[in-house]
N, C-alpha and C positions, 0 to 999 in steps of 0.2 A: 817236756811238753808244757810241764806250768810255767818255766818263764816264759817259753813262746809262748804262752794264752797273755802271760803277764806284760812284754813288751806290746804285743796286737792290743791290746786293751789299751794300752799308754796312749801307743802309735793315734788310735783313731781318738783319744781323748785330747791329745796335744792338735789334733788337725780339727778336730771340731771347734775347738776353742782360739785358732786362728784363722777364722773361715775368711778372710780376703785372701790372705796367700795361700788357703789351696785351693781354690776356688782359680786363682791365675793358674795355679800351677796343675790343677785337673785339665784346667780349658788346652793345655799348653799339650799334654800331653795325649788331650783326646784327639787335636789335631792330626797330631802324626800318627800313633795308630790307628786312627781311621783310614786318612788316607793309606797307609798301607796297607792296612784287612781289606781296604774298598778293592784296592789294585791287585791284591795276592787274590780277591776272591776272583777279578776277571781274570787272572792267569788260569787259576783253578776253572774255573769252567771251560777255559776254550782252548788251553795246552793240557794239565796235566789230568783230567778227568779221558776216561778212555772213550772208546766210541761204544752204544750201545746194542752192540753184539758180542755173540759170545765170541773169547779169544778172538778182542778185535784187532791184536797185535799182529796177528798172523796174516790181515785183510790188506791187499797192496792195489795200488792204482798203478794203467799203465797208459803212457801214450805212443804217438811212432815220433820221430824224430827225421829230420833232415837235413845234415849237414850242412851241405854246399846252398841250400834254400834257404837257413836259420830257423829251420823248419825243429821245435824245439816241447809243441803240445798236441798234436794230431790226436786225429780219430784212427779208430781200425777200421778195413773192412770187414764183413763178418770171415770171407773167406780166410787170409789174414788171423784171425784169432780162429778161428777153428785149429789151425795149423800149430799156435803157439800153443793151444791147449791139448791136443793131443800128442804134443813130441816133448813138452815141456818134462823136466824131471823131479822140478823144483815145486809144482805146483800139487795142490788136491785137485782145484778144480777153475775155471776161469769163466767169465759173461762178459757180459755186454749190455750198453741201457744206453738212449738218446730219449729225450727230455724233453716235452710239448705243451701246449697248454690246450686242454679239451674243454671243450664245450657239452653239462653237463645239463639236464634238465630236472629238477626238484621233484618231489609233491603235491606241491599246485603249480605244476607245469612252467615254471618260470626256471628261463636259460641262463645258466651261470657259467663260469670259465673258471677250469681248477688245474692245476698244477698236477701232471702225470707224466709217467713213463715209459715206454715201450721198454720190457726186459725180456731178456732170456729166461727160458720156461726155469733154466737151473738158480735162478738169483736168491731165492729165499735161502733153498737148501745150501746154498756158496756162504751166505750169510749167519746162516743159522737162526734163522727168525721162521718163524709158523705163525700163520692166521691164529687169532684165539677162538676165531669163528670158521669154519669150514675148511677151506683147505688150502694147499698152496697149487704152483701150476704144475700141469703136466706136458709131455709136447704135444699129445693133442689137441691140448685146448689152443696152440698159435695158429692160425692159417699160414697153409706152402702159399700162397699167392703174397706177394708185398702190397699189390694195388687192391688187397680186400681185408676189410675189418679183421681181429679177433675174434673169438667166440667168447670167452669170458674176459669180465675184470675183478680185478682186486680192490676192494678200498680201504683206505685208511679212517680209523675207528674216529674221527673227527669230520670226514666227509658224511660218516654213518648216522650220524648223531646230527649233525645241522641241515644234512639234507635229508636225508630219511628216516629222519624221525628217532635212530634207534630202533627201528625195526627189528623185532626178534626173530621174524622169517623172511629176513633180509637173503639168506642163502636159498639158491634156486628162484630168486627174483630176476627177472627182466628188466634190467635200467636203461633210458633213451642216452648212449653216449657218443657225441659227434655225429649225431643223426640214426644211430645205429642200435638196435634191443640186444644190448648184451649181457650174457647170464653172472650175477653175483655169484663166486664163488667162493669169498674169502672176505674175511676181514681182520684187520692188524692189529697186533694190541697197541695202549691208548701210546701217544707221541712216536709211534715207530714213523719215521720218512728217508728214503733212501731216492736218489740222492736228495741232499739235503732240501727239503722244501715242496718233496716231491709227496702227492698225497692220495694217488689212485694208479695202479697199474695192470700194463695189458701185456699177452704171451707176446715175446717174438721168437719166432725158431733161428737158430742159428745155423747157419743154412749160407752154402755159397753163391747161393743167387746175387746176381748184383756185381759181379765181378771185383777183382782187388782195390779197383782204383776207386768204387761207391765208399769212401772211409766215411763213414759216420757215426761210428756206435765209440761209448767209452769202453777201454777198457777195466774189469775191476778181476783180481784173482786172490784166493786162500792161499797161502805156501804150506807145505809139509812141516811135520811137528819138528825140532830144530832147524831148518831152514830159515837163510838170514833174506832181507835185503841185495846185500853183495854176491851173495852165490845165486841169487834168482836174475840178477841182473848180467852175470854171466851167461847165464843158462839161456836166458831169454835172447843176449847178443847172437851167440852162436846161431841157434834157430835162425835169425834175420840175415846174418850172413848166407846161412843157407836158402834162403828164400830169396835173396836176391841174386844167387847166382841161378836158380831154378826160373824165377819168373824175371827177366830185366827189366819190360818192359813198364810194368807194373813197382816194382820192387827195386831199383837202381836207388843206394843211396836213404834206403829207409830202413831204419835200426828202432830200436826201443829203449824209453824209457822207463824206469818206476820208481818209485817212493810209496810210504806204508800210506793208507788211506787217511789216517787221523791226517800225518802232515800235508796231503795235496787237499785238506778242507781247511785247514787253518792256514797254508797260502802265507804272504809274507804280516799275517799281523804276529806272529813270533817275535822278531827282535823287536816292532814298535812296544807291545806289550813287556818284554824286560827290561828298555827304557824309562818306559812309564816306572815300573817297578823299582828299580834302581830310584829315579826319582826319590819315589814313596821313601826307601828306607832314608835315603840323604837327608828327608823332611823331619823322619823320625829320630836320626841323629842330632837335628838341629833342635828339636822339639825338645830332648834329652838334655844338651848342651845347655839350654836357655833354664832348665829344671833344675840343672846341675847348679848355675849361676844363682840361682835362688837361693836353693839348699843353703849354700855354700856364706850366702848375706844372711841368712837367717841364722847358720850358726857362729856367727859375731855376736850376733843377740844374744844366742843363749851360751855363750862364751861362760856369763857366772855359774849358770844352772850347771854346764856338765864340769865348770873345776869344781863346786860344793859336791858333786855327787862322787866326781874322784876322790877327793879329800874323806868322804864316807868310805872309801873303802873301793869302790866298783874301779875293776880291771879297762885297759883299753881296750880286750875284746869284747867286754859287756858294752861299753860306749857303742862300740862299731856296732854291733850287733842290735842297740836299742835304733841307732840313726838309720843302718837299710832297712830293719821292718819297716818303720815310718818310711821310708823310700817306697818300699813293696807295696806296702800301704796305700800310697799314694800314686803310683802304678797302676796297681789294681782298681782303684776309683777312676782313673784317669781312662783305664782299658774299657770298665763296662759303660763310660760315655761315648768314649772311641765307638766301640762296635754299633752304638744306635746311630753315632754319625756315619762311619760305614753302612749300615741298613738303607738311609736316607740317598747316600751317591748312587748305591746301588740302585736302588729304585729311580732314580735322576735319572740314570742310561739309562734303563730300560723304558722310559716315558720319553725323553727327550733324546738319546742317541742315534745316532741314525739309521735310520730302517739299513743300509745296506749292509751295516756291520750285524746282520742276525746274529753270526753266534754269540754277539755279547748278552743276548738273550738266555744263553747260559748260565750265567753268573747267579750265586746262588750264598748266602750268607752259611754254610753246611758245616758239618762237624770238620771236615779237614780245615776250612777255614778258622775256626775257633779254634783249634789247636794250634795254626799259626800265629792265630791273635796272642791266646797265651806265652807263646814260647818267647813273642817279638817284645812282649809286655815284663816279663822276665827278666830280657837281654837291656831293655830300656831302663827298668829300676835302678838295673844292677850298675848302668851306665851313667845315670845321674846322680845314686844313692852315694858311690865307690870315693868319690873324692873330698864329697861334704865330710863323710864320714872316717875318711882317713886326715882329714884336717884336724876333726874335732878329736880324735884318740891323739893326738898328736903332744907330747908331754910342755912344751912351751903355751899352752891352753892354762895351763896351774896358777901364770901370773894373771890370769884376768882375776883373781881372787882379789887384788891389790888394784887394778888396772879396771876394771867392767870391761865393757863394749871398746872401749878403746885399746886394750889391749890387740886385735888383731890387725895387727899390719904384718909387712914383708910378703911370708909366700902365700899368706892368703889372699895378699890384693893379685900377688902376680898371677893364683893361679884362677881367678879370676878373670882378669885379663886375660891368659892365654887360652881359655875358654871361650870367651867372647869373640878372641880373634878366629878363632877356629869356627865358632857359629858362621862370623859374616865371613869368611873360604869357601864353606858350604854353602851357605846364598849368594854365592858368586858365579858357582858350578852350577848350581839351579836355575838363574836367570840368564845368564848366558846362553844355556842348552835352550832355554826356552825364547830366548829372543833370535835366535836361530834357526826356532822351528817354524817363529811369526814368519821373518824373513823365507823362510824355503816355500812355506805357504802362502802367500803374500805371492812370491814368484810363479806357483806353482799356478795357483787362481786369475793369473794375470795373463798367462797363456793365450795366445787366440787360436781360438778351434777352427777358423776360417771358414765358418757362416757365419748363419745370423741368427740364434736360435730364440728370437728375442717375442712375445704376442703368438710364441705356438703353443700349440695344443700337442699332447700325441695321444695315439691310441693303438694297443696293440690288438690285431684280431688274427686271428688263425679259422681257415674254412674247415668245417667237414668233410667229414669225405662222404657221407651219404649226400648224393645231390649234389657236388662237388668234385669226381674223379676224373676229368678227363680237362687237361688244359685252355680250352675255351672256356667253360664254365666258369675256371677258378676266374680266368680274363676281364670274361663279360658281367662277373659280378661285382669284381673290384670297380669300373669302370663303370658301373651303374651307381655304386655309392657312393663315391667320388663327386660325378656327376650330381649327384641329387645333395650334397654338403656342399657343395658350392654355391651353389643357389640359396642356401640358410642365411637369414639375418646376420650380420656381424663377421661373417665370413669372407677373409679375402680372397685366400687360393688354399688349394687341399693338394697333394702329393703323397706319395709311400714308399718306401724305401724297406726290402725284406730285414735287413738287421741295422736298426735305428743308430747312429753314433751318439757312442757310451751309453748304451743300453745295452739290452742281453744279447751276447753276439752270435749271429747265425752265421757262421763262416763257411764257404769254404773256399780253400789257397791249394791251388792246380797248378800243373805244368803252364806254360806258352810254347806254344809252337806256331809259328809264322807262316805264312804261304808262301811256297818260291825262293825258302832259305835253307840252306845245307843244315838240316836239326842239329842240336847238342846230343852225347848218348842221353841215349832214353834215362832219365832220373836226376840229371843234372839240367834239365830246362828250370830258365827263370823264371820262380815262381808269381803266382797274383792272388788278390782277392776276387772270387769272384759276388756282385749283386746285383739284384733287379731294385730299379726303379719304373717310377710312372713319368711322362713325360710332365715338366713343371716342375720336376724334385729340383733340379739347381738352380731354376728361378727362384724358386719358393725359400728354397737354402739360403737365398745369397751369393752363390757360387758362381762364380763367372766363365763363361767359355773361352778360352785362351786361344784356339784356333778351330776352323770348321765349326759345327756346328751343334747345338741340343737336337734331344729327342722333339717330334713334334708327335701330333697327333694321326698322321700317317702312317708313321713306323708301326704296324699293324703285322698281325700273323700271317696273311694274305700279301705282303710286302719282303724287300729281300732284308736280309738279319744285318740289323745295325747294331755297332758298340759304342759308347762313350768310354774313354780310357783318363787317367788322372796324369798329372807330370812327373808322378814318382815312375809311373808305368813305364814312358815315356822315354824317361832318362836312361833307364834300365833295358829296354828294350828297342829303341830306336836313338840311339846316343847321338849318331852323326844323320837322320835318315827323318824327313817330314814321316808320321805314322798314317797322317788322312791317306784315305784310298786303301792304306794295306789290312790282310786278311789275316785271322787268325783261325787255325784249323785243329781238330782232334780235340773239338773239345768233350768232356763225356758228358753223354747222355741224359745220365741219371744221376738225384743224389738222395737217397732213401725216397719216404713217399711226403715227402714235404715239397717239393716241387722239380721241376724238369731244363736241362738247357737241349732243348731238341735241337737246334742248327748244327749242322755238320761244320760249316765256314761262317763266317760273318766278318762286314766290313767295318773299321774304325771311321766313322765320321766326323767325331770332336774330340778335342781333349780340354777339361777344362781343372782349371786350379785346385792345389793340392787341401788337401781339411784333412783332419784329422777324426777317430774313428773310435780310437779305446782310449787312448793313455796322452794326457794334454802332454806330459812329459817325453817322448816319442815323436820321431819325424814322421810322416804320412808314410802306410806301406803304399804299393804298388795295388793298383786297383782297377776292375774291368767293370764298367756298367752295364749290364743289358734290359730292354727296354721289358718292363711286364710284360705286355702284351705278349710278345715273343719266346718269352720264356715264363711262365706263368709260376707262381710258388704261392702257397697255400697261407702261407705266415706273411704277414705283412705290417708294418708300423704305421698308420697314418699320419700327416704331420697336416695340420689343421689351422695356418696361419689367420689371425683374428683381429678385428678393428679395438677392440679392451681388454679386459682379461680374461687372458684364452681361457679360466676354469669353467666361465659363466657359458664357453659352447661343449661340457661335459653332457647336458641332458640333451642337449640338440642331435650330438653325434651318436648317443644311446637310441634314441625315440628313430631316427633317421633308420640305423640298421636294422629295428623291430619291426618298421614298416614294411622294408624287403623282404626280413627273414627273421620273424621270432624267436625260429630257433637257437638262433644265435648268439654268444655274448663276448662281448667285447671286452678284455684283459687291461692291462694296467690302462688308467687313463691321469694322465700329467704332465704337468707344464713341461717344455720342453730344457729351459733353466734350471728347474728341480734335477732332471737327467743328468747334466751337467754336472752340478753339483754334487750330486752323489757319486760322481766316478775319483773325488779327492774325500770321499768322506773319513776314511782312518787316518788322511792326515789332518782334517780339520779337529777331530775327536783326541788325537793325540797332540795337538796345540794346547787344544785349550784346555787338558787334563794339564799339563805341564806348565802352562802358564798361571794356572790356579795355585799349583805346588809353588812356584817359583813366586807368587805373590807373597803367600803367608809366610815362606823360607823369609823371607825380605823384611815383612812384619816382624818375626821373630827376634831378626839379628838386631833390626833398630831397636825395638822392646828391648835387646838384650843390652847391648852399648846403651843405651839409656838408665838402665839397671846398676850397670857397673861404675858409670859417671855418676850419677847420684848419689850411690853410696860410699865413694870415693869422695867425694865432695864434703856430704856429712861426716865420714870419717877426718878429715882436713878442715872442719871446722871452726878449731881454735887456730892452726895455721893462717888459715885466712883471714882469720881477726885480729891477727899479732900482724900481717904482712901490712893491712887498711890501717891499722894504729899507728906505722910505723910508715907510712905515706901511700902505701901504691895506690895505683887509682883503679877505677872498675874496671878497664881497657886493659890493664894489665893481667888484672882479674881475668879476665874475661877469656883474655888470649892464653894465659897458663891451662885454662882447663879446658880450650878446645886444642890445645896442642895434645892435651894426654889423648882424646877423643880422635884426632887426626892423625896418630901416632898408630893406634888400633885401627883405623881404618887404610892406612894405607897398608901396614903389618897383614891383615886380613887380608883384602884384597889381591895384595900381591900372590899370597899364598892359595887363593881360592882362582886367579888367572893361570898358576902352572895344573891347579887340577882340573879345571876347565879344557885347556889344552891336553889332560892325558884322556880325560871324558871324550872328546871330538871323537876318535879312533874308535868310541863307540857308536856314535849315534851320526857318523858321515854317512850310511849307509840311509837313513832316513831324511837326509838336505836334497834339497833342489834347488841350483842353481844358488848354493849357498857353501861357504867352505869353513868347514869344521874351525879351522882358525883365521875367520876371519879379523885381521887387524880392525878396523872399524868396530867392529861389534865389540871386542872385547875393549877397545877406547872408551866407546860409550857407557858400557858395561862400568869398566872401571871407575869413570869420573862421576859417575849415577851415584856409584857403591858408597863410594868416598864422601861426596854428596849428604848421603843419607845420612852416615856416621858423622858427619858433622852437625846436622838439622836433628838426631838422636843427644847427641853433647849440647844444645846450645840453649834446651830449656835448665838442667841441670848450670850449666856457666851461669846463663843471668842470675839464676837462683843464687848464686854464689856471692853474686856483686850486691846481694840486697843485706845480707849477715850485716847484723849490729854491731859493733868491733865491742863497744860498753857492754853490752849485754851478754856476749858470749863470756868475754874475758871476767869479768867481775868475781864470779866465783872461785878465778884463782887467783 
């Protein structure tokens, strides 16, 4: 222990007393552990942290599936999950929850729209969560009618607090929610939201009202104590097999799926995030590499210091052992910069990242993270300290007693050199990946959505249902406030569309069945999207009509039921056969209490040009328009097209709906571009994380081949005075030492293009429109690299042509 007090003592005496070089070589080092702590900690919050319920391993998601459709996320209907939950063997227990946005009223009576629920009375209990206030539900508390309120809700202990004060007899309180006094019976403890984002909830009974084919609810279930995955997904098949031979009509063709719940919320930022990660350590190897390079010229320097200390007596293990503390040493300084740069990124996402990527709201700088940081801070020392350090124990060190500083040539310059080369390999694999990811995004963003989302506004609003339940209503209100925004200053045209493209999507994808055609068996009809729009939505779009005609203002509830259909419908469903005139039948009734398709048949009128809806990457699905009026839905998106900037008609369309109905409030309100936008946002956030890595990777490698040139240089310093005495000229000069420069750049490069290309096979999964090996990119890549390495050698050269030939030589 006292020589390790005694080398620690040294270590930090010898680094204080060279504060330029550690000073680069902290900076050097804080870089790449930072960014790696930054990235292990977004891993850590949003893969490897569990979900915040008890044994939330056990907690599975489940959808339906439909083969022959591509039908691959479905709803259940309740009936439907009633069936998997009672015959199930794999299961403790199962629910169901669909997702709204309610309109809530405060304290001082002012209407706000909060993010809730509808669950099954069992959901807490499925979860293992209890109110820390009151209680959880009972199946009394759901209403048997679907078309009537609950009796209680639930809130989350953040709706408690900013709307109600915190109220301490909050419980057995009457809250005005969706026009409706319903009794507080619970409240959550602090951050509990299921599903994510969700922050007030109401009973539903589970209950087979509504028949199989109403699919709207999620499903979410517990498994039994050793039950996997595999054996519930079994267990779950079989049931559907059974259920489709029992019900055809309903049930033809529909099977299940499941995954644990952590991974259907984390969704595919998984692999972008261990790309990102991977990145980070490649940085932190290059960050090592470029420390190592240092080390390594410093101990040239002190070439005389460690052969006098040899010559004292002291072992090669003491040498080695004195050069990695000073490594660890300087690790350790390097780490606790690192991690307040980490602190800093992190707080960057969560300020500037993009709202859609919430869960990186996660990320959290926490004790597993700092045990990462140590352990990478460790592996980093040990990686840049190892080869200084085995140089300097090295018994051909004895002659610098006779030699100085000049004594190290041979494998110290080589193994410098092969260090360097190996730096710029790894900023080869860095830039690449990331000039790939520009490119995929670049592609990705360039997509046309096939409108024109350009001067809109939108605005989400969902009706209540008190004052609100019977489909003229929903109608006649929409169609009131439409009307009365159109008439607003700066206003050009107003429309609504139930589920906004690339907004939150209200789907839902039915059978087709034709009038006057031999059906397909029941479950294998070609499936569609079904929405309402208002008449004006594809003027107002963009969207053009390709044959027959738009909704007009006629198409009224009082009128016979018109469709508009898209060309994907079209192709799909009428291949060889005009679609105008023909009818579509069977379509169902109901789909929970969000809104109603009541026509038993309806005619196709128009079909007009295909757009796209969720994924710019994605062909347009098949899609049915029906006209509001006619089919009236509670949720609607307004799109708000404007003569400037559509934000400046936010207070217009607020004040506009108060006037109607104060009770009411209006949900997200934004650009219609912004929407957009946000539907590529993890890949814009994993560009530019990568592109940042890939910058400083490039910084590094240049700093590094500038390092190794210069001190190759100054070691060749009487060489090049004896070559200028002896005639050559600066040109020669000049060209010798960007050939050794050019020599390392291509050697590098080369070797960072084949790791580049085994990299691809990771990160092809995250290109659009872009190929993992593309020839091009790694051209440009290449000749960039090479580039650099030479613009890194060419201050180092001139410097060379300037050496005094008298001056140097003189002293021998």
């Amino acid at each position: 222990m006292g020589l390790f007090q005694q080398d620690l003592k040294y270590a930090f005496r010898y680094l204080r007393k060279h504060l330029s070089f550690t000073t680069i070589a902290v900076v050097t080092v804080a870089l790449g552990v930072g960014a790696t702590t930054a990235i292990f900690s977004v891993v850590n919050g949003v893969l490897l942290k569990g979900l915040p319920y008890p044994n939330s391993e056990e907690l599975i998601r489940l959808w339906t599936t439909n083969n022959e459709a591509g039908v691959t996320d479905g709803d259940f209907s309740a009936a439907d999950l009633i069936d998997y939950k009672e015959q199930s063997t794999t299961f403790v227990d199962l629910g169901g929850y669909f997702s709204y946005d309610a309109t809530f009223t405060d304290t001082e009576g002012n209407a706000q729209k909060v993010p809730a629920a509808g669950i099954t009375t069992n959901m807490f209990d499925l979860l293992g969560v209890q109110p820390i206030l009151g209680r959880g539900f009972r199946d009394d508390d759901a209403s048997t009618d679907p078309n009537q309120p609950p009796r209680s809700i639930i809130l989350a202990h953040s709706v408690w607090q900013n709307l109600y004060d915190g109220d301490p007899d909050i419980i057995g309180r009457s809250i005005l929610a969706e026009g409706f006094a319903l009794e507080v019976i619970g409240v959550t403890p602090p951050g509990f939201e299921f599903p994510r984002g969700m922050v007030a909830w109401g009973p539903m009974p589970l209950s087979a009202a509504g028949g199989r084919q109403a699919r709207f609810m999620n499903g979410v279930g517990r498994l039994r104590a050793n039950a996997t995955v595999d054996a519930a997904a079994l267990d779950v098949g079989v049931i559907a097999s059974r259920l489709e031979r029992e019900f055809q009509e309903s049930n033809r063709n529909i099977g299940v799926r499941i995954s644990s719940l952590h991974e259907s919320i984390v969704g595919d930022l998984k692999p972008a995030l261990f790309v990102l990660l991977g990145a980070a350590a490649v940085l932190l190897l290059i960050a090592s590499v470029n420390v190592a390079n240092l080390l390594l010229a410093r101990g040239v320097e002190r070439s005389t210091e460690i052969a006098v200390r040899t010559a004292l007596g002291a072992g090669r293990t003491r040498i080695i052992r004195q050069l990695l503390t000073e490594s660890f040493a300087l690790a350790a300084i390097g780490a606790v910069v690192g991690v307040g740069l980490a602190a800093a990124i992190v707080k960057g996402i969560h300020v500037f990242g993009p709202v859609e990527m919430d869960l990186l709201l996660e990320t959290r700088i926490d004790s597993r993270v700092l045990l990462f940081t140590v352990g990478v801070t460790g592996i980093a020392g040990l990686m840049f300290g190892m080869f200084p350090a085995l140089a300097a124990g090295s018994p051909n060190l004895r002659s610098a007693l006779t030699e100085g500083s000049k004594g190290s040539k041979g494998s110290g310059a080589r193994m410098r050199s092969a260090l360097v080369t190996l730096e710029l390999a790894l900023a080869v694999v860095l830039v690449l990946q990331a000039g790939l990811l520009v490119k995929s995004f670049r592609n990705l963003s360039a997509e046309e959505t096939g409108f024109d989302p350009s001067n809109s506004l939108v605005a989400e609003l969902a009706l209540p249902f008190a004052g609100y339940q019977d489909p003229p209503s929903i109608a006649d209100f929409y169609q009131r406030y439409m009307d009365k925004l159109a008439t607003a200053p700066g206003v050009v045209s107003v429309s609504a569309v139930s589920s906004l493209p690339f907004g939150p999507m209200l789907d839902f994808r039915v059978p087709i069945t034709v009038r006057d055609r031999e059906p397909p068996p029941r479950g294998s009809e070609p499936q569609a999207f079904y929405r309402q729009v208002t008449p004006g939505f594809f003027t107002n779009m963009g969207i053009p009509v390709v044959s027959g005609r738009d909704f007009e203002r006629f198409d009224r509830r009082d009128s016979r039921p018109v469709i508009v259909i898209n060309e994907a419908f079209a192709r799909l469903v009428f291949p060889d056969d005009d679609p105008i005139g023909k009818y579509l039948i069977g379509i169902p009734p109901s789909f929970g209490p969000l809104g109603t398709f009541p026509q038993p048949e309806v005619e196709i009128v128009g079909v007009v040009k295909d757009f796209k809806f969720s994924d710019l990457g994605e062909s347009p699905e098949p899609s049915v328009f029906f006209v509001h009026d006619q089919s009236p839905f509670r949720r609607m998106t307004l799109i708000v097209k404007s003569r400037g900037e559509p934000l400046q008609l936010a207070q217009t369309v607020r004040a506009d709906l108060a006037t109607l109905d104060p009770t009411m409030a209006l949900g997200r309100v934004e650009t219609f571009e912004r929407v957009i936008a946000g539907s590529y946002a993890r890949e814009r956030f994993s560009m530019l994380l990568l592109t940042g890595f890939a910058i400083v990777a490039l910084s590094l490698a240049a700093i590094g081949i500038y390092g190794v040139i210069s001190f190759s240089v100054e070691q060749r310093t009487t060489e090049m005075a004896i070559r200028m005495a002896l005639g050559a000229q600066n040109s020669t000069i000049l060209k010798l030492i960007l050939k050794g420069g050019s020599i390392l750049g291509v050697v590098g490069v080369s070797f960072g293009l084949f790791g580049a290309w085994a990299a691809g096979r990771v990160t092809a999964s995250q290109l659009y429109g872009a190929s993992p090996n593309d020839p091009f990119m790694f051209l440009v890549v290449a000749v960039g690299l090479i580039g650099v390495a030479l613009l890194a050698t060419l201050v180092p050269a001139i410097r060379a042509t300037k050496i005094p030939p008298a001056t140097v030589l003189k002293p021998e």
